[in-house]
N, C-alpha and C positions, 0 to 999 in steps of 0.2 A: 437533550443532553448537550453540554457545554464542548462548544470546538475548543476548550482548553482542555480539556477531562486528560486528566495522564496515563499512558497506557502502562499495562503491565501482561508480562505473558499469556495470563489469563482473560484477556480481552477477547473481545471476536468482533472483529471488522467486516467489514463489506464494502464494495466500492456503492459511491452513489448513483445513481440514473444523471441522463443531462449529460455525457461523454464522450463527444466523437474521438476514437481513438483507429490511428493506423498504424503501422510499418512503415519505417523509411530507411532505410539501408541499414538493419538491424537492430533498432532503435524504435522505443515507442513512443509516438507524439502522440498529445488530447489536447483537443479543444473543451473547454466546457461553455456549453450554452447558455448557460443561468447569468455567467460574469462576463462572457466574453474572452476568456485569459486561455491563452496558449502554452502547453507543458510539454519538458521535453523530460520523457522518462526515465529514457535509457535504454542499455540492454536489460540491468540488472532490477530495474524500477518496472519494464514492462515485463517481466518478469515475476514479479512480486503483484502488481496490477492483476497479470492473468491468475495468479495464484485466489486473488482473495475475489473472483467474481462472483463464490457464493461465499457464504459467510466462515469465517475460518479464524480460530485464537492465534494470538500473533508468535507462541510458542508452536503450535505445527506450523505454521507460516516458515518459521525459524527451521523447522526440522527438514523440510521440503525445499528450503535453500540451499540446508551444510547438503542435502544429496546431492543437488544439481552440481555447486560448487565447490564443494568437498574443503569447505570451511569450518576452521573451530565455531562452535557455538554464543561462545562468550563474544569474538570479534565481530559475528555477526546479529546477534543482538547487539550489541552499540552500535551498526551500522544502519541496522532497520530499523530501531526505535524512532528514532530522529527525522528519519524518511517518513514514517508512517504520521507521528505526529505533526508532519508540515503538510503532507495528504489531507488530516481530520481540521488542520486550522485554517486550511484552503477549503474545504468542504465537499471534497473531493469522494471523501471515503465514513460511513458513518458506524458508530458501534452500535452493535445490535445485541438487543437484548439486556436486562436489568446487567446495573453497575454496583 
């Protein structure tokens, strides 16, 4: 599968193996081992991280955010889309299952 592949609601992601991920004052860093490359998550990105450790469409992903956050859906699909897709072309995170 192309780390370009576009997502849409109907996706299912999962993060990839290769991840050292902590907690640091609220916030979630990773290392990935493969690249060597250091990420800072966030609150809302480790968040959305812990969300998708088993495999999960990025429309519940979206549903399981507006709860936490108590955000319209629409705002927060154009937030996550963008995130998610710079995850899949970091190679961070992969889609599972036929496209």
């Amino acid at each position: 599968m192309s780390k370009n592949t576009a997502l849409s609601p109907e996706t299912v992601v999962v993060q990839c193996e290769g991840n050292v991920v902590s907690d640091m004052d609220g916030e979630k860093v990773m290392f990935n081992l493969e690249q060597g490359k250091y990420y800072n998550l966030g609150q809302v990105g480790g968040d959305i991280w812990s969300l998708i450790e088993s495999p999960r469409t990025v429309q519940a992903l979206i549903v399981s955010l507006q709860e936490i956050y108590e955000i319209d859906a629409e705002i927060c699909e154009q937030d996550v889309m963008p995130f998610l897709q710079h995850l899949l072309s970091e190679g961070l995170i992969r889609i599972d299952g036929p496209q």
